[in-house]
Each structure stands twice: as structure tokens, then as C-alpha cells.
C-alpha positions as CSV (number, residue, x, y, z in Angstrom):
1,X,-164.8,60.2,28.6
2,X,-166.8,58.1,26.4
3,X,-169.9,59.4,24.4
4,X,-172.9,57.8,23.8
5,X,-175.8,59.8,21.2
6,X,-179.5,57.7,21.5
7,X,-181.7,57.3,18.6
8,X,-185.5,57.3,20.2
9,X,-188.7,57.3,18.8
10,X,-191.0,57.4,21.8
11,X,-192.2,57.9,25.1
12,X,-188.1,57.6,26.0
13,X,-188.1,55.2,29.4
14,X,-185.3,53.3,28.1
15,X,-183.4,56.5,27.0
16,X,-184.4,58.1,30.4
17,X,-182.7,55.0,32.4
18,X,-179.5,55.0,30.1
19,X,-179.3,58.7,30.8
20,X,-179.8,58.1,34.5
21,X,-177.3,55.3,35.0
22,X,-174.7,56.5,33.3
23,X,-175.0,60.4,34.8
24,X,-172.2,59.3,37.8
25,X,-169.8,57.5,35.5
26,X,-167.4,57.9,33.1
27,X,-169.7,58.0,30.3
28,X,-171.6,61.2,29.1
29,X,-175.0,60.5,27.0
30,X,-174.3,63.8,24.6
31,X,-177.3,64.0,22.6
32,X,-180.7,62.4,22.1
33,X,-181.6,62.3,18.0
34,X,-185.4,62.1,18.1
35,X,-187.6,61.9,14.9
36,X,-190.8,62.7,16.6
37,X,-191.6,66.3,17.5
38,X,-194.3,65.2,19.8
39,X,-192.5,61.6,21.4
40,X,-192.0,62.0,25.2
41,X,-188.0,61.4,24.8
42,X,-187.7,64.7,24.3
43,X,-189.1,66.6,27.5
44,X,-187.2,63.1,29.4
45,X,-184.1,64.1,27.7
46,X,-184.1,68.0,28.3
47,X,-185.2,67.4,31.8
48,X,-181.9,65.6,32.2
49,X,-179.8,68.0,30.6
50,X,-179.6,66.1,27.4
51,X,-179.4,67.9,23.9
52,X,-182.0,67.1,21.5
53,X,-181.7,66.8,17.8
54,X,-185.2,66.7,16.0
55,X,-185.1,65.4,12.2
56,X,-187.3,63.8,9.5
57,X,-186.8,61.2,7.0
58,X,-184.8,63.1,4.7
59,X,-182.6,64.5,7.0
60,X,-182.0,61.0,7.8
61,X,-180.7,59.8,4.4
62,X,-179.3,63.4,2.9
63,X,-176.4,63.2,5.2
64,X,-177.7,66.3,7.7
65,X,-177.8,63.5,10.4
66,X,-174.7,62.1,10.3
67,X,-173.2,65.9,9.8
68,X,-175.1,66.5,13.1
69,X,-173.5,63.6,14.5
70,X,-169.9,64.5,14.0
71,X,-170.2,67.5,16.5
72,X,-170.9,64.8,19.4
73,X,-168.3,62.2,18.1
74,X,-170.0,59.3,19.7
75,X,-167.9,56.3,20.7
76,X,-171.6,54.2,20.9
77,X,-175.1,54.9,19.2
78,X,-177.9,52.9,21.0
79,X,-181.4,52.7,19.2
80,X,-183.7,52.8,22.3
81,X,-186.9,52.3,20.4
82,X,-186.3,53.5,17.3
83,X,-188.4,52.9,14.6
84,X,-186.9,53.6,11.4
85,X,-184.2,51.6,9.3
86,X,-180.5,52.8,10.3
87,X,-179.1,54.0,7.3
88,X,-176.0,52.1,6.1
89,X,-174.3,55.5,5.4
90,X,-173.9,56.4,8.9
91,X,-173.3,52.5,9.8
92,X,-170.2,53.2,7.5
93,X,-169.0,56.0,9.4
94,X,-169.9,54.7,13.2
95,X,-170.2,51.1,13.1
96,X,-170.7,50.8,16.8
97,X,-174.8,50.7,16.5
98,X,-176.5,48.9,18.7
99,X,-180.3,48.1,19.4
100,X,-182.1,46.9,22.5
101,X,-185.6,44.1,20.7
102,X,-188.4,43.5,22.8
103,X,-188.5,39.3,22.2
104,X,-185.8,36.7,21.9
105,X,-184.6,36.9,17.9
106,X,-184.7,35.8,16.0
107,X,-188.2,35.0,16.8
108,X,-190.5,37.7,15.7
109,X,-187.9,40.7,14.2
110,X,-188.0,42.2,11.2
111,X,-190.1,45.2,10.1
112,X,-193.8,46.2,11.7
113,X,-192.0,44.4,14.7
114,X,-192.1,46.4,17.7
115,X,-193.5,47.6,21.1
116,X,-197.0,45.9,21.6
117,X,-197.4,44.2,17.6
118,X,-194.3,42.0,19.4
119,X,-195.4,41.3,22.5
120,X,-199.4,40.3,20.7
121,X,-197.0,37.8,18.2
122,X,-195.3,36.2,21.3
123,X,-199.2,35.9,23.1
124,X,-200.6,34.7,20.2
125,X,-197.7,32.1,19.5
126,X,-198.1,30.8,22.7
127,X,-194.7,31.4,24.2
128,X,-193.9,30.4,27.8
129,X,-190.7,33.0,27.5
130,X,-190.3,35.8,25.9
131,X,-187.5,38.6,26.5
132,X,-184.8,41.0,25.4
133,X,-182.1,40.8,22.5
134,X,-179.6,43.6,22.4
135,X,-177.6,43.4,19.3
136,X,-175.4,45.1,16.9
137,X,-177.5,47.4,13.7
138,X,-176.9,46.3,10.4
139,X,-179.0,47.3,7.1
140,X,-181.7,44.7,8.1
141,X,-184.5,45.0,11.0
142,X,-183.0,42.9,13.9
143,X,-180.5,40.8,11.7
144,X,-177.3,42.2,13.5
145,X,-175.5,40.0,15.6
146,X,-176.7,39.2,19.1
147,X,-174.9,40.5,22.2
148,X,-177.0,39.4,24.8
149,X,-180.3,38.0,25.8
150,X,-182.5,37.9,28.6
151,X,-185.5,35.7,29.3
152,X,-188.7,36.1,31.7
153,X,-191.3,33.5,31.7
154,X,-194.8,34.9,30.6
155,X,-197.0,31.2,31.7
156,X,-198.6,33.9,33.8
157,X,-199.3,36.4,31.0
158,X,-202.6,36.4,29.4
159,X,-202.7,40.0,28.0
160,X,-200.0,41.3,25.5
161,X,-200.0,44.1,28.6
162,X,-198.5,41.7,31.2
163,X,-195.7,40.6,28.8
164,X,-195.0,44.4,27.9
165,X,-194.7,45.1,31.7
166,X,-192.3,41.9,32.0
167,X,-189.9,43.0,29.0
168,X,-190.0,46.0,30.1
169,X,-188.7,45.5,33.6
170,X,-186.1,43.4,31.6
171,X,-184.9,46.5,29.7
172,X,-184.7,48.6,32.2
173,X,-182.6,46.6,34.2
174,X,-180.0,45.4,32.0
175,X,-179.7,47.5,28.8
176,X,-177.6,50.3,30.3
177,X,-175.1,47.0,31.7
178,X,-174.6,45.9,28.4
179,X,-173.7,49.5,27.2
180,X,-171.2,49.9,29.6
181,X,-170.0,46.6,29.0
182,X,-169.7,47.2,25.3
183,X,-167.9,51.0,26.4
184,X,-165.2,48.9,28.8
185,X,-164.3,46.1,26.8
186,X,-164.9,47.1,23.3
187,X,-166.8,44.3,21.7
């Protein structure tokens, strides 16, 4: 059975439908690693029967982490709104990282890029599409290679809201594919 561990931030929505659409399959989501005490991942994960690892920065980069990560041998890590930079020592040990961006990169990635400053950026650019990236983690924000993209058009949007909501619906529908896609054929 393959093992997935998610690496969440927040309120946990994409983590919750990963959990959920993988909880009838031959995949078993072992462990949520959360670095917010109060982000709503965590009550979405226990809820679910998920373990939950809480840590801080230092834990991050000291190695307790990726300690903590042996006991649930992951075959995949999936950022699903995580906000801090991956650390290239436990890129070394699991390369397998992948990370689910709320426009199409390499338009507006990199750092201070995420959840609504993204979907403002694509407003104020004037986009007629915006959408999802899944790719691989390296040591840069949203430099890894692409895996897939997904595209909505936003000519209706005229609140950074409305192209949250449209994104959104985009994650939710086909983040947890391109997992089990990436599980099956081993990309």
C-alpha cells in the first residue's frame, strides 16, 4: 500500500479532499505534518482518522522532521498549501515532493505568492485565465518542474474572490488525480 504524509499550512480543504479520495483505495494518507497549531487542517485531519504532526521552524531544518518522517515512510509528500520553503535536506532523502500553485507558472510564483496575494496578481494583471500548476518541490518557490496544469477562464471574475472560488473548484477536482497518477505510474 502506498503512503502519502501532507504538509498543510491552513484551513486543510485540499488535504481534507486528498484524505477523502483516497480513503477506498489502495493508498493510505499516514500523517498530516502541520506547522500551525491553530490552522483548521488539523481538526479536518483528526476527524478523518489522520495522525497529526505539529512542528516549528526549527524543527523543520534540525532534522526532527525528517526523523518524524521515517516512521511513516512515505512513497509521496504533497504540499497542500504549505507555506514555508521545503528544505533540501529532506528533498535529499524523499525526492518525491510535490506542490499543488494556485495560477498557471510560471506566472506569478515565487515567494509572498500564495492563496488570495495570487489570485489579486492575476486580477490586477488582467488575465482572462488563470488556474492550477501541480509540480515537483525543489529548493526554489514554484521552480520545480511542472506536472500538470489546469485552466478556468476568469472574463467573468471581477473580485480576487470569484477567481479564488474558480481555482479552487479546480483543486479540488483534480489534485488528488494527479497524485494517484504520480502513485501508479511513477513519474
Amino acid at each position: 500500500m502506498s503512503q502519502i504524509v501532507i504538509f498543510a499550512s491552513g484551513s486543510g480543504t485540499n488535504a481534507e479532499a486528498i484524505i477523502r479520495y483516497f480513503s477506498n483505495k489502495q493508498v493510505h494518507v499516514s500523517a498530516v505534518f502541520c506547522n500551525n497549531p491553530q490552522a483548521g487542517v488539523i481538526a479536518k485531519a483528526q476527524a478523518l482518522g489522520v495522525a497529526v504532526e505539529l512542528f516549528d521552524k526549527s524543527q523543520l531544518t534540525d532534522g526532527d522532521v525528517l526523523q518524524r518522517l521515517h516512521n511513516y515512510q512515505p512513497d509521496i509528500i504533497v504540499l497542500a498549501g504549505f507555506l514555508w520553503m521545503f528544505p533540501p535536506s529532506i528533498l535529499q532523502v524523499y525526492p518525491k515532493v510535490v506542490n499543488i500553485h494556485p495560477a498557471l507558472l510560471p506566472k506569478f510564483g515565487g515567494k509572498g505568492m500564495y492563496g488570495n496575494h495570487v489570485h489579486q496578481a492575476v486580477l490586477d494583471a488582467g488575465e482572462s485565465v488563470t488556474g492550477i500548476t501541480i509540480h515537483y518541490v525543489n529548493e526554489h518557490y514554484d521552480e520545480g518542474a511542472i506536472i500538470a496544469q489546469f485552466e478556468t477562464s476568469i472574463v467573468d471574475c471581477v473580485t480576487a474572490t470569484c477567481i479564488a472560488a474558480k481555482v479552487h473548484d479546480l483543486e479540488q477536482e483534480h489534485f488528488p488525480k494527479v497524485i494517484e497518477q504520480l502513485l501508479t505510474t511513477n513519474l
